[in-house]
FIKE-447007 format. One record per residue: residue number from 1; x, y, z of N, C-alpha, C, O in turn; residue in one letter. Coordinates in steps of 0.001 Angstrom, whole numbers. Example, Ala and Ser with C-alpha at 12.3 -4.5 7.8 and 13.67 -1.06 7.14 Angstrom:
2
i/nx/ny/nz/cax/cay/caz/cx/cy/cz/ox/oy/oz/aa
1/13190/-5690/7800/12300/-4500/7800/13200/-3300/7800/14236/-3319/8465/A
2/12850/-2250/7080/13670/-1060/7140/12900/30/7870/13409/1138/8039/S
This chain:
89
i/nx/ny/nz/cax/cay/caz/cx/cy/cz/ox/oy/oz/aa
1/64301/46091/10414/64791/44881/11044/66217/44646/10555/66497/44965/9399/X
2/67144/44104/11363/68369/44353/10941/68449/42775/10406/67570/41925/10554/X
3/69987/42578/9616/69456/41494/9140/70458/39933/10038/70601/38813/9548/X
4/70908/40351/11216/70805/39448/11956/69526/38686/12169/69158/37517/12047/X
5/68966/39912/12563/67608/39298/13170/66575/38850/12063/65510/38261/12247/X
6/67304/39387/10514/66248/38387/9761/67206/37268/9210/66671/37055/8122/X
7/67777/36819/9245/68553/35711/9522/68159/34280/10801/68058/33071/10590/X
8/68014/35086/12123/67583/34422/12865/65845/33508/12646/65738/32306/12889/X
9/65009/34117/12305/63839/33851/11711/63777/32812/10246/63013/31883/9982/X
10/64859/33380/9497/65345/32074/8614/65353/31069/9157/64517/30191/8946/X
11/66553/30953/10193/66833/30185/10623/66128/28973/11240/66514/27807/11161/X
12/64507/29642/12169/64041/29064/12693/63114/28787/11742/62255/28046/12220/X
13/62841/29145/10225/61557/28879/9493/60442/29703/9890/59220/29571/9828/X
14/61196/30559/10299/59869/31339/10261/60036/32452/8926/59053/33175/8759/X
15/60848/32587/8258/60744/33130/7314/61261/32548/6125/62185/31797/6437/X
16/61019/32570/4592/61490/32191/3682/62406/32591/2687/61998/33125/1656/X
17/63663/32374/2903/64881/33080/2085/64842/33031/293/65347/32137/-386/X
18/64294/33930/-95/64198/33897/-1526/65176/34395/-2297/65180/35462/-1685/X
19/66224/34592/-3316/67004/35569/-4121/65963/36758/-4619/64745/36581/-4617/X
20/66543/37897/-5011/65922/38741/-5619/65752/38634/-6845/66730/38084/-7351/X
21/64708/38984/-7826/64884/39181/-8610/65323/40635/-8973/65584/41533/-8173/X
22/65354/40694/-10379/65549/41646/-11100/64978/42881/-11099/65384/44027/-10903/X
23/63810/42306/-11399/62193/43460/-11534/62384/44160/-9786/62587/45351/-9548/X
24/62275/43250/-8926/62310/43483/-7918/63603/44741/-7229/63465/45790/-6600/X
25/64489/44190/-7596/65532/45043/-7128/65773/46332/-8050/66470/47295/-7728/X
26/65075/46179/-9252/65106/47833/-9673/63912/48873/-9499/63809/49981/-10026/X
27/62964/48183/-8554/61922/48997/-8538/62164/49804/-6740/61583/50714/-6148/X
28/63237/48944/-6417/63589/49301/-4763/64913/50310/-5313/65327/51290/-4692/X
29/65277/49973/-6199/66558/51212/-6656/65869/52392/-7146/66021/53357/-6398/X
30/64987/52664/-8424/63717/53865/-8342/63046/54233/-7178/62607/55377/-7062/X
31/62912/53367/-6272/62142/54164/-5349/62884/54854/-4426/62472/55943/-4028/X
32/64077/54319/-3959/65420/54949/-3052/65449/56416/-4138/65003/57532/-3872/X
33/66119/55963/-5385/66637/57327/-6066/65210/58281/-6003/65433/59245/-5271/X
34/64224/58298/-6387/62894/59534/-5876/63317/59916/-4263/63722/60992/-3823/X
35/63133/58957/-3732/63339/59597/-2453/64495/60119/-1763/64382/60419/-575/X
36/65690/60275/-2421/67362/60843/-2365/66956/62234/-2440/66974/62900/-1405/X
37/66614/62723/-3466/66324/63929/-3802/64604/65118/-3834/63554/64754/-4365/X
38/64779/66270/-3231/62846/66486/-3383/62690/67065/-4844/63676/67555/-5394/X
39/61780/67028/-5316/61070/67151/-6424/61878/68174/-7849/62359/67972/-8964/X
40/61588/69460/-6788/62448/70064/-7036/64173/70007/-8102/64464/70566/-9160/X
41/64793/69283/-7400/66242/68748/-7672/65995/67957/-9113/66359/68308/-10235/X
42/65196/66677/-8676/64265/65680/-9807/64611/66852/-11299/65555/66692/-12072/X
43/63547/68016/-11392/62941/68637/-12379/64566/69449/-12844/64742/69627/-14049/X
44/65416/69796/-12094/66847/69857/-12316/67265/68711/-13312/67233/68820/-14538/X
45/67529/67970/-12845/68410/66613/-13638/67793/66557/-15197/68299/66697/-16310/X
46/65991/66189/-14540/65607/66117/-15619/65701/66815/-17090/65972/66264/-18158/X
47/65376/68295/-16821/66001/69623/-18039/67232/69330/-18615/67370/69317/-19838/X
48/68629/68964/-17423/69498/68759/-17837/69281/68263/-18982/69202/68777/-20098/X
49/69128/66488/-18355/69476/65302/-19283/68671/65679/-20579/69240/65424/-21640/X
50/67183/66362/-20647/66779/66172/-21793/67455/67251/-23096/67506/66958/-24291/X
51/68009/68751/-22357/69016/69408/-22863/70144/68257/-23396/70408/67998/-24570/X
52/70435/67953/-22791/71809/66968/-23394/71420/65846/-24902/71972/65640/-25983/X
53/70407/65431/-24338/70224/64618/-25559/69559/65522/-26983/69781/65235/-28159/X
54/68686/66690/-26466/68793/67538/-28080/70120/68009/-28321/70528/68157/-29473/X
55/70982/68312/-27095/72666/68618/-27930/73124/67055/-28776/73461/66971/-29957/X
56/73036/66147/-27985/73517/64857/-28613/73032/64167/-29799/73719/63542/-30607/X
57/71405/64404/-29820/70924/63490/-30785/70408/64490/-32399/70309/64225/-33597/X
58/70218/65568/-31616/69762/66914/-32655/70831/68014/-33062/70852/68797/-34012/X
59/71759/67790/-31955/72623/69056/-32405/72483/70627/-32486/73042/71564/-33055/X
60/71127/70347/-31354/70652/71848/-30539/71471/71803/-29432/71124/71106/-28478/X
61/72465/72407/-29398/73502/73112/-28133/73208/74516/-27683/73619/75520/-28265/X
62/72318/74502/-26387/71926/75582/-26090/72552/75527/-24436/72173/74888/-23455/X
63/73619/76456/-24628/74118/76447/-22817/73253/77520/-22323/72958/78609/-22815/X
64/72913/76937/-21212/71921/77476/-20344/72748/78007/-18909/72428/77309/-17946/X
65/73643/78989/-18608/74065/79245/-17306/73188/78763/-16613/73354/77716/-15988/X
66/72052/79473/-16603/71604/79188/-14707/70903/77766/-14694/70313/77630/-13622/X
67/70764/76652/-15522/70340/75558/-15809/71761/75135/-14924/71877/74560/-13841/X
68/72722/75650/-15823/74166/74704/-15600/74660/74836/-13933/75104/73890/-13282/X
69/74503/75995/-13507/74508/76720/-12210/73974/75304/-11209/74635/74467/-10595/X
70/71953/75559/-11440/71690/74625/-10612/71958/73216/-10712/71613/72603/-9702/X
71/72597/72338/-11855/73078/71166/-11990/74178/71038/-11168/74321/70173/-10304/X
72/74965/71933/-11458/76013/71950/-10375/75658/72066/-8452/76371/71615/-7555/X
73/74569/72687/-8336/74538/72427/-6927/73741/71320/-6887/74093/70829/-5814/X
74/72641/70369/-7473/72172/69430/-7688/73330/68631/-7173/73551/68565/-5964/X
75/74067/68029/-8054/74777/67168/-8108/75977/67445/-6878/76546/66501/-6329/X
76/76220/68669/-6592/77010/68521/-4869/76307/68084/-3889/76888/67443/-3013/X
77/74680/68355/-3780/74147/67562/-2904/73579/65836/-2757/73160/65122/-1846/X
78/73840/65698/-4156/73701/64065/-4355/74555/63696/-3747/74500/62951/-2768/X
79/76119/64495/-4589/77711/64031/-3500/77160/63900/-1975/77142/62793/-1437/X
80/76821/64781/-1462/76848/65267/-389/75803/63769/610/76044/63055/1584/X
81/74951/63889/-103/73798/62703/256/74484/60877/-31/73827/59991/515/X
82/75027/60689/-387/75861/59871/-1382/77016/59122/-418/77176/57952/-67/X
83/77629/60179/-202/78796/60110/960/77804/59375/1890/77869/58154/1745/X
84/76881/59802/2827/76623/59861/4228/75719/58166/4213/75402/57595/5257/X
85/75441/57616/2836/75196/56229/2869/75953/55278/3450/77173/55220/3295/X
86/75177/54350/4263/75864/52615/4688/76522/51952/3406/76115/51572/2308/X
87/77549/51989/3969/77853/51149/2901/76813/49001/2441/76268/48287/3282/X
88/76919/48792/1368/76156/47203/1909/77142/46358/2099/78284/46606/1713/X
89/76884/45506/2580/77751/44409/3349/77998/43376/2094/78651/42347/2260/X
């Protein structure tokens, strides 16, 4: 529904204009980001980031080419996905 038309329904009381909360609006931001990327990609980032934090927090620096390889196409298709979003009003 676009949000003229949920505006219009405000308008008439037929609907009730609430603010968002918090809880609310980060569980609609997790659920967008799962669904940006398939599973796949997910289990990418994930290795990354947890590689990064034993380099960061342990000081195990283990470069992984083909880890680093697919991060890099990971993250061109986020670009890629990223770009082609509405902007919000």
């Amino acid at each position: 529904m676009s949000e003229t038309a949920l505006a219009s329904l405000a308008g008439i009381d037929q609907l009730k204009v609430e603010p968002p909360t918090r809880i609310e609006f980060e569980g609609l931001l997790r659920s967008g980001q799962r669904r940006l990327l398939p599973n796949e990609q997910w289990r990418v980032l994930d290795q990354a980031h947890r590689k990064r934090n034993l380099a960061e927090y342990e000081g195990d620096l283990d470069v992984d080419e083909t880890l680093l390889a697919a991060l890099i196409r990971v993250a061109r298709e986020v670009e890629k996905r990223v770009a082609m979003l509405t902007p919000l009003n």
